[in-house]
C-alpha positions as a printed NumPy array, in Angstrom:
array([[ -7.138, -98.169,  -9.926],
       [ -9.746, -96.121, -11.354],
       [ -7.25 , -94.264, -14.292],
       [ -8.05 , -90.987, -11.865],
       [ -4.8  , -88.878, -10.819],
       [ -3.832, -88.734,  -7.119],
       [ -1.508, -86.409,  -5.487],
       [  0.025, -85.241,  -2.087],
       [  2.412, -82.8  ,  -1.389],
       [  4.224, -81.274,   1.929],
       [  6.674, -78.537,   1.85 ],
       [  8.188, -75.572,   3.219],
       [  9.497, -72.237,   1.434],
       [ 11.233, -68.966,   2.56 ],
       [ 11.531, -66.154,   0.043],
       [  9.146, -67.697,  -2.167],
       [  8.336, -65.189,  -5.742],
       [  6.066, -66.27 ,  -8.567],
       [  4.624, -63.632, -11.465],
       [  1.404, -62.517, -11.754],
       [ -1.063, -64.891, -12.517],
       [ -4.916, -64.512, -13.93 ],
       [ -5.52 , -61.241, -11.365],
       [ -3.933, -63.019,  -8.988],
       [ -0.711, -60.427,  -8.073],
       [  2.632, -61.091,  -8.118],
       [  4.484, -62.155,  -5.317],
       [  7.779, -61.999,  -3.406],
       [  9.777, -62.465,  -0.3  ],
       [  7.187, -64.906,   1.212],
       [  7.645, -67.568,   3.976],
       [  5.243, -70.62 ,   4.792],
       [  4.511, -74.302,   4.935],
       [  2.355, -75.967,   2.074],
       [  0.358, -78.948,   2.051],
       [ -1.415, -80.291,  -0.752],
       [ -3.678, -83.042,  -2.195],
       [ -5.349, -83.472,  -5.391],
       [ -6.241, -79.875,  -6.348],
       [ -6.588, -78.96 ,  -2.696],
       [ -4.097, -76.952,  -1.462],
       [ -3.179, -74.893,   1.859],
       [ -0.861, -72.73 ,   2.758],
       [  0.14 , -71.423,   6.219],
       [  1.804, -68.332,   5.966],
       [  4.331, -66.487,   8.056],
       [  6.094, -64.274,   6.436],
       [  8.192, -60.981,   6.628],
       [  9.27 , -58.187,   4.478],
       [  6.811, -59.764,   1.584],
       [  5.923, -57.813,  -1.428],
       [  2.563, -57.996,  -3.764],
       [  2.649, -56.405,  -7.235],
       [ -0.698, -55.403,  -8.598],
       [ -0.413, -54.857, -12.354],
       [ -2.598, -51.576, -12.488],
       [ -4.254, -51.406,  -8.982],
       [ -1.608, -50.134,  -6.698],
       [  1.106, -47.386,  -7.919],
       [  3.996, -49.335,  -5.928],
       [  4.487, -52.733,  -4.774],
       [  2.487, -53.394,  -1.375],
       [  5.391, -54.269,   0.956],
       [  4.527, -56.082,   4.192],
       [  6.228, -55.844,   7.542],
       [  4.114, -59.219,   8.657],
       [  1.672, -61.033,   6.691],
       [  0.367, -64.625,   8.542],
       [ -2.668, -66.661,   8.139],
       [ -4.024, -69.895,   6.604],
       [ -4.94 , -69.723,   2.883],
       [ -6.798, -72.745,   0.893],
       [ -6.847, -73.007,  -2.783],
       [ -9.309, -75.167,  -4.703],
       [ -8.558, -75.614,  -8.431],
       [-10.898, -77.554, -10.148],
       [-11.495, -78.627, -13.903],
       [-14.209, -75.528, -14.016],
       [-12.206, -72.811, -12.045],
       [-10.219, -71.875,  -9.139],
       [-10.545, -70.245,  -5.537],
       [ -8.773, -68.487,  -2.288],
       [ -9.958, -68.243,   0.87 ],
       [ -8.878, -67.028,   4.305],
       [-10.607, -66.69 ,   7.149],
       [ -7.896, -64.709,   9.038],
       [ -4.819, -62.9  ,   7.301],
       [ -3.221, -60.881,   9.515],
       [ -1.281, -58.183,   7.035],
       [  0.593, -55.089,   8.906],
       [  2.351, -53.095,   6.502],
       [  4.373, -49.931,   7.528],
       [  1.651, -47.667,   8.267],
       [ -1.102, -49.941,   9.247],
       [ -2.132, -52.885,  10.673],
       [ -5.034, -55.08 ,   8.636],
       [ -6.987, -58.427,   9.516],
       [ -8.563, -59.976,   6.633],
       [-11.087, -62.331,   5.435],
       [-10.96 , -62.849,   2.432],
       [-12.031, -65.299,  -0.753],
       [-11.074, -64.819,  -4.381],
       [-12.757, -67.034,  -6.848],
       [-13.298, -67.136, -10.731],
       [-14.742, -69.728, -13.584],
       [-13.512, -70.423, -16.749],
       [-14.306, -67.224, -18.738],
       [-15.997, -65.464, -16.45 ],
       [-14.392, -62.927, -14.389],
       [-12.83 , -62.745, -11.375],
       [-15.475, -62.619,  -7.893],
       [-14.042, -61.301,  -4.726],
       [-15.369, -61.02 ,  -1.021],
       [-13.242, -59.372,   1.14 ],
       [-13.68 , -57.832,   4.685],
       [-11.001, -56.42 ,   6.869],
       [-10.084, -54.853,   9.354],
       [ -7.52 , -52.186,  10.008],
       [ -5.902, -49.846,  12.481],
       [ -3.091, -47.762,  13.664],
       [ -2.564, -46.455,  10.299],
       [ -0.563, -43.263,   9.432],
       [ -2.177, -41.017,   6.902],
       [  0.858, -39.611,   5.591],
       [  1.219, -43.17 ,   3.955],
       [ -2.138, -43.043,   2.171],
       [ -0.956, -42.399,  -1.226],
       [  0.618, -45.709,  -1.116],
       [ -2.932, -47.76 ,  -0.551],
       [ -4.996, -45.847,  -3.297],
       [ -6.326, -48.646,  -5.927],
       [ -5.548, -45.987,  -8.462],
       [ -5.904, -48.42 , -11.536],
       [ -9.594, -48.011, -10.698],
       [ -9.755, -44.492,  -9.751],
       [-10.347, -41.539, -11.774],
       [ -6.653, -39.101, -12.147],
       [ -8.543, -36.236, -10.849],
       [ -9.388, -37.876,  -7.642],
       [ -6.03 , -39.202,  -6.917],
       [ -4.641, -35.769,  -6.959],
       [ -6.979, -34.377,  -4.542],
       [ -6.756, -36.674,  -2.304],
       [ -2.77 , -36.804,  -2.821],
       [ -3.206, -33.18 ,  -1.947],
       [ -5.769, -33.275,   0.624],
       [ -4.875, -35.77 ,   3.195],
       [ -1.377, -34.699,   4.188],
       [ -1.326, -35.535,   7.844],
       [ -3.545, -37.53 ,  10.736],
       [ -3.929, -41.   ,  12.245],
       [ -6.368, -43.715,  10.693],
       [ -7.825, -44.921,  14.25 ],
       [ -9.396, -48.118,  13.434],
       [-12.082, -48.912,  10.53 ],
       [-12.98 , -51.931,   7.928],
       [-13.327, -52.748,   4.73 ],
       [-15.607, -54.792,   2.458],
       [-15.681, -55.594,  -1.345],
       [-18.405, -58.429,  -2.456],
       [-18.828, -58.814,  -5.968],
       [-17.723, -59.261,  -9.69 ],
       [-13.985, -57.176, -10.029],
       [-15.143, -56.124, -13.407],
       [-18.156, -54.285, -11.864],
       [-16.204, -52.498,  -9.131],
       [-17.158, -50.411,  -7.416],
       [-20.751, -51.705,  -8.435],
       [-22.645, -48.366,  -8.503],
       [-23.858, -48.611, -11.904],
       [-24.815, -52.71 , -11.979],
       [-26.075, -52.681,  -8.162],
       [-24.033, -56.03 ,  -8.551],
       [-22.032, -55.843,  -5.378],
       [-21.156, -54.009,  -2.625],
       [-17.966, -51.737,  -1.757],
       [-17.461, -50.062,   1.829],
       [-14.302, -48.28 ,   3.76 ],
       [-15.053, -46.739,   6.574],
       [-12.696, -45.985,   9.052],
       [-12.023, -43.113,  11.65 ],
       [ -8.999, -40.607,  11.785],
       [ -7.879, -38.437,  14.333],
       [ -5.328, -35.354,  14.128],
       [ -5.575, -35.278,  10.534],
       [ -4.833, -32.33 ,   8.086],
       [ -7.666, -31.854,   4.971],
       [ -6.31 , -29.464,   2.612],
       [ -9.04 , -29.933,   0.029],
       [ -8.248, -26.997,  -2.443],
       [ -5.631, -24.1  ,  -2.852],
       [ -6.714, -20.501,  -1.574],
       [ -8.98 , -22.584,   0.941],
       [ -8.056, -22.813,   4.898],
       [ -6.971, -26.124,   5.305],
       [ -8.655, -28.135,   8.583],
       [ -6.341, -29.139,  11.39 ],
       [ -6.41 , -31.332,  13.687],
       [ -9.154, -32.928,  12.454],
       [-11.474, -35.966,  13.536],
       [-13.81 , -37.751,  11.642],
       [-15.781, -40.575,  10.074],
       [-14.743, -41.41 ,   6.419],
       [-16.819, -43.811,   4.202],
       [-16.266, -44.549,   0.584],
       [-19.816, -46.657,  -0.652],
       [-20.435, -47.536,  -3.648],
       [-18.87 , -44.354,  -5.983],
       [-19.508, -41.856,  -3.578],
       [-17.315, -40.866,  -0.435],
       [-18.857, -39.441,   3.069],
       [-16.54 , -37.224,   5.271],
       [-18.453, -36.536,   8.745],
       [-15.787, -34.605,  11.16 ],
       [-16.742, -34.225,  14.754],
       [-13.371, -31.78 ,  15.905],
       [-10.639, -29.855,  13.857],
       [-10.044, -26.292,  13.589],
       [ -9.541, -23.694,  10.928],
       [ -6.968, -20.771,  11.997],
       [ -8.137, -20.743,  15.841],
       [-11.699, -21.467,  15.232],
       [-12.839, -24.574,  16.541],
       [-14.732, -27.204,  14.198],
       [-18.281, -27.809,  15.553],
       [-19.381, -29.874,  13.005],
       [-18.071, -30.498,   9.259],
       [-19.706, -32.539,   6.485],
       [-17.817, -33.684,   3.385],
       [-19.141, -35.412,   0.185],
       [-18.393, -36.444,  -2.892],
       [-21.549, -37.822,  -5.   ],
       [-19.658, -39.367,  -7.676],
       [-16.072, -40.742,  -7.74 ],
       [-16.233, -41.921, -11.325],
       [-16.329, -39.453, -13.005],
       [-15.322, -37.219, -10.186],
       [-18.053, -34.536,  -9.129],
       [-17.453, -31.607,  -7.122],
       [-17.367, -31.77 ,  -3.067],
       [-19.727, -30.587,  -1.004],
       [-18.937, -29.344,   2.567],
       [-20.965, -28.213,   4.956],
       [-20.172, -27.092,   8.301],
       [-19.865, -24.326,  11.314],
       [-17.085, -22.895,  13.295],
       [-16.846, -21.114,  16.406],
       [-13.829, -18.808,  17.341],
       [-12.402, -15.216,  16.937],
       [-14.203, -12.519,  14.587],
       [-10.778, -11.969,  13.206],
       [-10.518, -15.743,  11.829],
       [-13.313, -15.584,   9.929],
       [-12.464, -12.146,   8.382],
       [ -9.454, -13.349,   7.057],
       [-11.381, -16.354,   5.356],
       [-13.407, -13.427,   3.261],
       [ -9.976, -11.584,   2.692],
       [ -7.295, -14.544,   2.258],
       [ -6.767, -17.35 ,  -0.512],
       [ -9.771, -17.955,  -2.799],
       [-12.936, -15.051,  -1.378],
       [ -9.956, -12.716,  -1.608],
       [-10.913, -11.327,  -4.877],
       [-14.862, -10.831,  -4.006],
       [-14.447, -10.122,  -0.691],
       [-10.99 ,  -8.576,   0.319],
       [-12.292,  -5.363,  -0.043],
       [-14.756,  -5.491,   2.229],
       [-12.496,  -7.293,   4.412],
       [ -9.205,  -5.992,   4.123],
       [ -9.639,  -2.997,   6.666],
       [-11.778,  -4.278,   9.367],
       [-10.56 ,  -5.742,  12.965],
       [-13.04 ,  -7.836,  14.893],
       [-12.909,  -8.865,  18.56 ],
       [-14.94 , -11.297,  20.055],
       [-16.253, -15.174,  18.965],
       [-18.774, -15.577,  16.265],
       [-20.178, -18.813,  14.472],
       [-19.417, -19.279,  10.961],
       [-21.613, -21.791,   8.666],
       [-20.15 , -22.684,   5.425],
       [-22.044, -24.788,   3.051],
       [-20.261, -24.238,  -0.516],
       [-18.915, -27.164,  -3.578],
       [-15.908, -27.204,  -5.054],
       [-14.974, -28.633,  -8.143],
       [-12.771, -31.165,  -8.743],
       [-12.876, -31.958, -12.482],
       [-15.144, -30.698, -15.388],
       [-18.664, -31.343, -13.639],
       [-20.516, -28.85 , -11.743],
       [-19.54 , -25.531, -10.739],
       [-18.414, -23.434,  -7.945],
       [-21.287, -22.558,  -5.225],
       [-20.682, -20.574,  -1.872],
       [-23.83 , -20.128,   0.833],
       [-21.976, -18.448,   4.495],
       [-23.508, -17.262,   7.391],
       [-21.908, -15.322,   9.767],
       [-23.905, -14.898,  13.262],
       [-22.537, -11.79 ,  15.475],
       [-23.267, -11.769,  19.342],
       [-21.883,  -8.92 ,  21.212],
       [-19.092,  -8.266,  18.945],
       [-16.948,  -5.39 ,  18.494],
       [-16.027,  -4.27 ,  14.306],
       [-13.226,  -1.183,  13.868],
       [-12.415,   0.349,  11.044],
       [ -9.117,   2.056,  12.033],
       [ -8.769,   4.189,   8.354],
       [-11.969,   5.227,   8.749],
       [-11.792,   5.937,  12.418],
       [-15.709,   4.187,  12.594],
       [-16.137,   1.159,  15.455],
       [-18.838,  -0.806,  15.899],
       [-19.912,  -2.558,  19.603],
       [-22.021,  -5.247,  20.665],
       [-22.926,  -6.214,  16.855],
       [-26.165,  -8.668,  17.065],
       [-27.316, -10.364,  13.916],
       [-26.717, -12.54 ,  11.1  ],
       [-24.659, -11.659,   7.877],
       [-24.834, -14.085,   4.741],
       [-22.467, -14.019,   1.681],
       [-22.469, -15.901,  -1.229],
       [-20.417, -15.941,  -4.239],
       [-22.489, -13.045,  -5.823],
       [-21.831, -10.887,  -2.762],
       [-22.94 , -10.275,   1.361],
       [-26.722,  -9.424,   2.807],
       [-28.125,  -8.541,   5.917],
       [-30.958,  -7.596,   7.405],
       [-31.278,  -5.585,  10.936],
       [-28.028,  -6.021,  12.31 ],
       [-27.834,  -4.195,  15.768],
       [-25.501,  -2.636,  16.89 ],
       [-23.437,   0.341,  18.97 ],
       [-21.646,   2.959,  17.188],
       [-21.094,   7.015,  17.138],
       [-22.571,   7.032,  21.047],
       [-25.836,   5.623,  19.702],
       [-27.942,   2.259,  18.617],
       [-27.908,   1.862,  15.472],
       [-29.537,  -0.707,  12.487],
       [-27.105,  -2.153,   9.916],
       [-28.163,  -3.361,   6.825],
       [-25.723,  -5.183,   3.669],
       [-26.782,  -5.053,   0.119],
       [-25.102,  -6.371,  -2.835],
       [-25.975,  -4.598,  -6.12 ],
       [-26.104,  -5.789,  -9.963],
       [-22.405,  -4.603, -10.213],
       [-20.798,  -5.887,  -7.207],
       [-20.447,  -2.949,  -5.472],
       [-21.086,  -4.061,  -1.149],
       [-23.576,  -1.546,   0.205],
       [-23.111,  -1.382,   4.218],
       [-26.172,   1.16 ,   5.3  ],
       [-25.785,   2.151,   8.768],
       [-28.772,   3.78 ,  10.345],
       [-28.488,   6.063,  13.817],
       [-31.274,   7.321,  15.366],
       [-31.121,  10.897,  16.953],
       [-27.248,  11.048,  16.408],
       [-25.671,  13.826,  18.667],
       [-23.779,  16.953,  16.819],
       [-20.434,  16.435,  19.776],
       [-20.815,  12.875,  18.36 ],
       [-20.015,  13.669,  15.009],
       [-17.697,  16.966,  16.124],
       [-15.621,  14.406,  17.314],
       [-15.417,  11.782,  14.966],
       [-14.517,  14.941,  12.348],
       [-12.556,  17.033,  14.451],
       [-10.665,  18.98 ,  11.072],
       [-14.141,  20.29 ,  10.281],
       [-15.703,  23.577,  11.85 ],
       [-18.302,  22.223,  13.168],
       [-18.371,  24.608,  16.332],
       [-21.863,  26.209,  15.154],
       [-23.626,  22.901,  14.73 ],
       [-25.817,  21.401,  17.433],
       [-28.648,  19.758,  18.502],
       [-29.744,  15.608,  17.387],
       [-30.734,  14.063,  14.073],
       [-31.468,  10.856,  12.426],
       [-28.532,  10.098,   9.926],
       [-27.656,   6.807,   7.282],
       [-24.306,   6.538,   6.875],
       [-23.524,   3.922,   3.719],
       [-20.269,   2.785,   2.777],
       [-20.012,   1.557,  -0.767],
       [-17.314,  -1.129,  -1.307],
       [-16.47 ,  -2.34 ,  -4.914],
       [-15.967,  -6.012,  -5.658],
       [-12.485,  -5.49 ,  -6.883],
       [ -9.341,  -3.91 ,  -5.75 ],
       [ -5.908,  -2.608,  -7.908],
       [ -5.583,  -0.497, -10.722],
       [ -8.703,   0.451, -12.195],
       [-10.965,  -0.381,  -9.731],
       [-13.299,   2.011,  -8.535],
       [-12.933,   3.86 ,  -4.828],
       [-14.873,   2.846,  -1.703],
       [-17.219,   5.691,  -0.895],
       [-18.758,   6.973,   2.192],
       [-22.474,   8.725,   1.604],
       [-24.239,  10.62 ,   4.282],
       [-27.676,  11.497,   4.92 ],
       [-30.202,  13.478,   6.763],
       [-33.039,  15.707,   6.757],
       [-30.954,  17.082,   9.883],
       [-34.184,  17.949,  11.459],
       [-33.413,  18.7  ,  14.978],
       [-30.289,  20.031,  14.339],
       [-28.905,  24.02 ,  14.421],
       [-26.66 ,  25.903,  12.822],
       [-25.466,  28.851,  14.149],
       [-24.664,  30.68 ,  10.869],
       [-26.338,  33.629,   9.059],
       [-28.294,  32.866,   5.79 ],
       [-28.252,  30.832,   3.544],
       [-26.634,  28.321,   5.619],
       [-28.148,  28.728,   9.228],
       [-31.116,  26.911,  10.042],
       [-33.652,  25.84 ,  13.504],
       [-33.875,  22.72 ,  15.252],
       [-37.487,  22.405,  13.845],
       [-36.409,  23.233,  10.709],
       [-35.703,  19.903,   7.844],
       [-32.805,  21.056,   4.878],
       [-31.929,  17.832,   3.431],
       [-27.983,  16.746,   4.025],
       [-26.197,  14.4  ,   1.175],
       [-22.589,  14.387,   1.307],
       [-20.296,  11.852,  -0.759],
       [-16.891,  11.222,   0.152],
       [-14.015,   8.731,  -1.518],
       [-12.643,   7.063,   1.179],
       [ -9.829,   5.55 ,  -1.115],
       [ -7.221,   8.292,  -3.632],
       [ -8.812,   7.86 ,  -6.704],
       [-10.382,  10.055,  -9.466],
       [-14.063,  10.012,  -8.129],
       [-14.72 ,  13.366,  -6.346],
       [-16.61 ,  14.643,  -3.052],
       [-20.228,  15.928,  -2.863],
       [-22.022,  17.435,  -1.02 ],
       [-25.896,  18.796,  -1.295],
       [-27.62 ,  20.925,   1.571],
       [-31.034,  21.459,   0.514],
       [-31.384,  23.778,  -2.117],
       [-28.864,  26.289,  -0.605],
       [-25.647,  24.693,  -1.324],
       [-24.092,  22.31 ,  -3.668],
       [-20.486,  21.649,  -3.722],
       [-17.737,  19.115,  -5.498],
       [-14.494,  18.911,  -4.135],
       [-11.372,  16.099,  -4.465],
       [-10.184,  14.199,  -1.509],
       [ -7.302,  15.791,  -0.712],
       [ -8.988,  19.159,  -0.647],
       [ -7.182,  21.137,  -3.266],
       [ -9.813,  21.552,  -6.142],
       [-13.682,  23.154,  -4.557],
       [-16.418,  24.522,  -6.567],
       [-19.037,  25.57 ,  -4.444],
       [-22.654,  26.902,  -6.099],
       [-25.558,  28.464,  -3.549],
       [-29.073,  26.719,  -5.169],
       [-29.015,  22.885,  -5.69 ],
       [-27.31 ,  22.216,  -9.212],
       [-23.954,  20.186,  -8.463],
       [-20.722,  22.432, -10.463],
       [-18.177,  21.288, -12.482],
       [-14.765,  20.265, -10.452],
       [-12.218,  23.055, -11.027],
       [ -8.807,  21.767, -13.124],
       [ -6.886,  23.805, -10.996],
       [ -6.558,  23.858,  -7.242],
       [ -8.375,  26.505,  -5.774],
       [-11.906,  27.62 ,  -4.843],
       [-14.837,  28.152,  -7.859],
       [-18.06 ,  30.139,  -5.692],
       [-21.046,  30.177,  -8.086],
       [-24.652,  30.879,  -7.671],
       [-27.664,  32.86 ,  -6.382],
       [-28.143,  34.454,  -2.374],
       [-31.516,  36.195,  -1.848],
       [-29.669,  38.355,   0.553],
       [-26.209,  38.754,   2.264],
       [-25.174,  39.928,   5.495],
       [-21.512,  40.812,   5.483],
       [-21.313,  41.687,   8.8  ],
       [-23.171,  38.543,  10.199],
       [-21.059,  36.267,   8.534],
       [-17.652,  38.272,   9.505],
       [-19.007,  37.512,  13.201],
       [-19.474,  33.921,  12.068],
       [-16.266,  33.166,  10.74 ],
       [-14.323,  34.798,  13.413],
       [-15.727,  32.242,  15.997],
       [-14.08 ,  29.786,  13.925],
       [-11.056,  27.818,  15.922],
       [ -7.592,  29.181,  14.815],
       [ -6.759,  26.042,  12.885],
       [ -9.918,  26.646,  10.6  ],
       [ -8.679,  30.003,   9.8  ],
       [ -5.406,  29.38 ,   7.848],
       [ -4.507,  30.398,   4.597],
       [ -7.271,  30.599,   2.434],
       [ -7.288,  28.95 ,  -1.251],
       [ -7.   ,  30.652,  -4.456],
       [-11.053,  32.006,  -4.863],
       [-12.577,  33.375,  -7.934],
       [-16.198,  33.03 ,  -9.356],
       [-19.185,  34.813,  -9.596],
       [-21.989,  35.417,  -7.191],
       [-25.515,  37.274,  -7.778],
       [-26.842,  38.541,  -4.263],
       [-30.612,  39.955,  -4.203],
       [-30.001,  42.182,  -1.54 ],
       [-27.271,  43.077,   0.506],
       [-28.472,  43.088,   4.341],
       [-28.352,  45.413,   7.498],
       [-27.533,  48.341,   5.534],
       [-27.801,  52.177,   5.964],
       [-29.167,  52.338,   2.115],
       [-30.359,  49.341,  -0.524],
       [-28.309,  48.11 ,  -2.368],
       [-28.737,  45.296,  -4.947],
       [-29.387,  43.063,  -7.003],
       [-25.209,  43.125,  -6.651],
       [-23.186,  40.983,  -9.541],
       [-19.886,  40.454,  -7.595],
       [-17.088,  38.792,  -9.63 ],
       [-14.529,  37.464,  -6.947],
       [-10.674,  36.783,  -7.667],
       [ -7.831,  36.707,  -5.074],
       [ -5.696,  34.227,  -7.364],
       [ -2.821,  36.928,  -7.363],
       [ -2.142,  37.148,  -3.809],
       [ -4.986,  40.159,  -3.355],
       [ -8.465,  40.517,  -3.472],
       [ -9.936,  41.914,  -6.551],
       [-13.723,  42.113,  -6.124],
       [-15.491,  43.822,  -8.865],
       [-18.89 ,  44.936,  -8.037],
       [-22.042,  46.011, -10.484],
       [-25.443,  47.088,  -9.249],
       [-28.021,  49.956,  -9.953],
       [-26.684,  51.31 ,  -6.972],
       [-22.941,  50.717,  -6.694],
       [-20.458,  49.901,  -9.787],
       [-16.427,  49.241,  -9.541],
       [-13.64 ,  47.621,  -8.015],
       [-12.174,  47.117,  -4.907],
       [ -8.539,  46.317,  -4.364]])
């Protein structure tokens, strides 16, 4: 009566479809009973094997194993809207219940407020559930790659605001939540990393940043005490940020320096040790996952009454006490305690300018037997007595072809100690002849050293074969040839003495001897009937005999 329209409508559908429509998606496959009345319209929904297809948002159709609820739609001259204040949606790997209301004027765009709730989800069907219209390529990847495995427990969603503004971090326009909970879950969140097992936590996407807080998991055997995971901005994608500690074997948390991505800083240092015993391992390092920010590593590694070998080196450490930290430009530590060679001693880890790992070992009053045997192919038969000694090993950052060796250096002012030898080399308990010997623990072109006071200096190469010996302190050239070079200065000489000496030596010290030659000046020839010197003696046994040629004011020739 008034010229105004009126309608009613009643109806039921099964395998309804319509197209996408004004950001509403499209849809298929869906049962329900309408009823409608001028412009107001609901829908009661209970349906099976439905479909939604998001232009952009989703990569795949959403496919639905139930979707019910009650839906009203208002159209008016001015705009439309959708509400529901309980849609139950399960879809193959989770179950959802959602309230939700969609609404959008004429030219303005569309407003959504959504909050559900889901559960019993399966996170190897995440991928499917990404809104990766919205989300940056880079992030889709990683988490493609990351989440693998794991159950979503139970958790909720909200979205309140303007879809244009999503997710609302730069406008402050609206609000955008997931958090949710998932147990046995597998994080592999970058190659050459350990990925987490079994791992439980708290994820929550807010806003353009994502929060990972995980409560259990383990890396290798090491248990997860507690793991932090962030990303500060999803769009564009900046690098994430974990934090955490683990507790388990030594041996795990070696082969996190010397697998995957520390392997090139660290695998040298790593590569030959064997732990035993539980330490705690905190991690705090970022990872990039696009073109912002940069790789950053902090790790501390906390020793309590642990045991370190070295089994090339024949070395072992016991009851280790004290913290070592690493970062990305190499390892420190400070006062490390420790057991080794019979005696406490101090360990201390420095990282120099060129990456070369410095791992200073410091034993007080270190017993002669000790060392005897821990070096059991030297003579060391005439040595005795105590002395404070630091041992460093010097590791270089890389390994392979070109890289240089790993040296060992040792040090001492040997006071304390004897040797039972005739001069130059003998020396008293109370008497201090500083001790520097350098020795490549890897083959390699870098040769041996060794420094005793100013009596002796000496190069040699590792296997033995090349030896230039000089008696003052000036270090000689390496021979090219294998043999023995003898060089230098002796204020005196006693023959006889050292043919004692050498005689006491074990049988397996007194094998063939090298091919000698060189030159030696001796002052004075001891224990004598008659003087004799200054002596020039030119040495040479190179063709199977000895040829020494003598020349002093009182003797002159050669003996055969």
């Amino acid at each position: 009566s008034d010229g105004t329209l009126h309608w009613h409508v009643a109806s039921g559908f099964r395998h309804l479809g319509f197209d996408a429509w004004r950001g509403v998606p499209a849809v298929e496959g869906l049962d329900g009973d309408l009823v409608g009345h001028s412009g107001d319209i609901r829908i009661d929904l209970q349906s099976s094997g439905t479909a939604l297809t998001f232009e952009t948002l989703f990569r795949d159709p959403l496919r639905f194993d139930r979707l019910t609820g009650r839906l009203a739609i208002d159209v008016g001259e001015t705009g439309w809207s959708l509400r529901s204040d309980e849609l139950v949606a399960d879809v193959p790997h989770l179950r959802t219940r959602t309230r939700l209301q969609l609404s959008q004027r004429d030219g303005e765009p569309l407003f959504i407020d959504l909050q559900s709730d889901f559960a019993d989800g399966d996170a190897k069907g995440a991928s499917l559930y990404y809104p990766v219209g919205i989300m940056r390529p880079r992030l889709v990847r990683w988490l493609d790659r990351s989440i693998t495995d794991g159950r979503i427990v139970e958790g909720s969603a909200l979205v309140h605001g303007l879809v244009d503004d999503f997710a609302f971090e730069r406008t402050r326009s609206g609000t955008f939540e997931v958090l949710f909970d998932i147990a046995d879950a597998t994080l592999d969140y970058r190659p050459g990393w350990p990925p987490v097992d079994g791992l439980a936590a708290r994820v929550h996407y807010h806003g353009n940043q994502l929060d990972i807080v995980g409560t259990d998991g383990r890396i290798f055997d090491s248990r997860i005490e507690r793991v932090t995971a962030r990303i500060a901005s999803l769009k564009p994608i900046s690098p994430v940020n974990i934090k955490g500690r683990l507790r388990g074997p030594l041996n795990d948390h070696l082969k996190v320096l010397r697998e995957g991505a520390l392997r090139e800083r660290f695998g040298s240092l790593a590569a030959g040790l064997q732990g035993n015993g539980e330490t705690t391992l905190d991690l705090d390092f970022a990872v990039p996952l696009g073109k912002q920010g940069a790789s950053r590593l902090n790790g501390r590694l906390a020793f309590s009454d642990n045991a370190l070998a070295l089994p090339a080196w024949n070395l072992g450490l016991d009851d280790i006490s004290g913290d070592l930290a690493f970062t990305l430009d190499g390892l420190s530590a400070k006062g490390v305690q420790a057991k080794g060679l019979g005696r406490p001693v101090s360990i201390d880890v420095t990282t120099r300018k060129d990456g070369t790992t410095r791992v200073r070992t410091t034993a007080r009053r270190l017993d002669a037997r000790t060392i005897r045997r821990q070096l059991p192919s030297l003579p060391l038969g005439f040595v005795s007595g105590r002395a404070d000694f630091v041992i460093d090993v010097d590791i270089p950052a890389r390994r392979g072809e070109g890289a240089r060796q790993t040296m060992l250096r040792v040090s001492s002012p040997l006071e304390g100690i004897e040797i039972d030898l005739p001069p130059p080399l003998g020396k008293t308990a109370a008497s201090t002849a500083t001790l520097a010997l350098t020795l490549p623990l890897q083959a390699g072109p870098a040769p041996g050293k060794l420094v005793y006071g100013d009596r002796l200096a000496a190069r040699f190469d590792r296997a033995g074969e090349r030896i230039a010996i000089r008696f003052d302190d000036v270090l000689p050239d390496l021979p090219s040839e294998p043999g023995l070079r003898l060089d230098g200065t002796l204020d005196e000489l006693d023959i006889a003495a050292w043919h004692t000496a050498t005689a006491k030596l074990p049988p397996t010290t007194r094998g063939p001897l090298p091919d000698i030659a060189g030159r030696i000046r001796v002052a004075r020839l001891a224990n004598l009937p008659f003087h004799i010197g200054p002596v020039d003696a030119d040495l040479d046994n190179r063709a199977g005999a000895w040829t020494i040629g003598l020349d002093s004011p009182q003797l002159s020739g050669t003996l055969r």
